[in-house]
C-alpha angles and dihedrals in degrees: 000000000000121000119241116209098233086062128074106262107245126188134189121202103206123206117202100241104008127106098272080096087083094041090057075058096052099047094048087055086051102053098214121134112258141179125218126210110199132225135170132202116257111229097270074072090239127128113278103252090242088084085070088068084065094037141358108246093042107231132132140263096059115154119198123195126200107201103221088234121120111268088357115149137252115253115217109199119186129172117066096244099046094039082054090050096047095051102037084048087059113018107030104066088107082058151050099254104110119031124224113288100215145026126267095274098013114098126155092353126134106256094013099116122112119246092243088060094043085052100046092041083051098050100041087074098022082070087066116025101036112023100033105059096063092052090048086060094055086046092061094039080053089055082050100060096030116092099277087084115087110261092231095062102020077101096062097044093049090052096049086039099054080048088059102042100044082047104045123359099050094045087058107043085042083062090047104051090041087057083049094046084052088050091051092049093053099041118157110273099350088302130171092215131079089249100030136281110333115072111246152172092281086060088059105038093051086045095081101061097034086064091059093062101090092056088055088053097049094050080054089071134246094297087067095048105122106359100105084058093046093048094035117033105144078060086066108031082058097053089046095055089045092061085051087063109112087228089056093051091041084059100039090061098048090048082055086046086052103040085051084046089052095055102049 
């Protein structure tokens, strides 16, 4: 999308295989013009070093806002929750991306929160800091076990790999998926949706990791193939319907646009 000089100008600096994916999701739910820099994985599969002249520690996604005010300066916003929270807070009012914080009558009282924003404040950092740890794991075990092994240990890594994952990956991400599938059970007013029954911020950001499941439970062997969907299918129902929403195939069509744009 093209930037217009009466709105802040956003970019976004996209990563292949990182987590701006969600972020390309967000901003389409959002409506607001942004502009995307492109960057690509060597083939050590790390970040190219140019992203450290954005931030510091050189990851993606990393948004940056130019307030339209004369001499204002540029914010720079990394870290996918936060980055969610910032934007949502100034540019989502128009959108249902953030539920109401209190109460009717409560506001600004202790406890007064409603149970949709409690939800959607908890997950926007529980997708990080609780349910992806465990799927980057299985990521890396995954590393441990692919072609870039040496063929005269790889046995040995896939067997210690396939140790660490059934005692210790699965188990978690079964526990995981079996809190979700609660959340999804007591959903706000019946809702569809984490935090009830508007899509919001919390759904995109936990996208990202949900849809690495199925890659943990293949490394698991074929013994685990389809468990995770038998003891969990409201976890999966509910994946399924978020990659039916119209903002993630918009953004499934412009990360297309900008894997196909990488690789001229």
């Amino acid at each position: 999308m093209a930037t217009t000089t009466d709105h802040p100008k956003i970019t976004l600096y996209w990563l292949n295989e990182s987590r701006a994916q969600r972020m390309v999701w967000l901003l389409e739910e959002l409506g607001v013009p942004y502009d995307v820099k492109i960057f690509h994985r060597g083939k050590d599969m790390l970040a190219p070093a140019e992203l450290e002249k954005v931030h510091p520690l050189g990851k993606s996604p990393v948004v940056t806002v130019q307030p339209t005010e004369p001499g204002a300066k540029e914010i720079v916003l990394a870290e996918s929750p936060f980055i969610a929270q910032y934007l949502c807070e100034h540019f989502g009012k128009d959108t249902t991306l953030v539920p109401n914080k209190y109460k009717d009558g409560q506001e600004g009282k202790l406890g007064g929160e409603t149970e949709e924003w409690m939800r959607w404040q908890h997950l926007l950092y529980y997708s990080e800091g609780s349910l992806m740890p465990p799927l980057l794991v299985a990521l890396i075990l995954s590393l441990m076990s692919g072609p870039k092994v040496p063929f005269f240990i790889r046995p040995i890594t896939a067997t210690v790999a396939g140790r660490v994952n059934n005692f210790f990956v699965v188990p978690n991400i079964e526990k995981h998926c079996a809190f979700i599938q609660q959340l999804l059970e007591t959903s706000p007013n019946g809702g569809k949706y984490v935090c009830g029954d508007k899509l919001t911020a919390a759904d995109i950001l936990i996208s990202f990791p949900l849809l690495m499941v199925p890659r943990a439970e293949v490394l698991a062997g074929e013994a685990a193939k389809g468990k995770l969907k038998e003891k969990f299918p409201k976890v999966f129902d509910y994946v399924a319907r978020l990659k039916e929403e119209e903002g993630y195939k918009r953004a499934e069509k412009k990360i297309a646009e900008l894997e196909a744009e990488g690789k001229q």
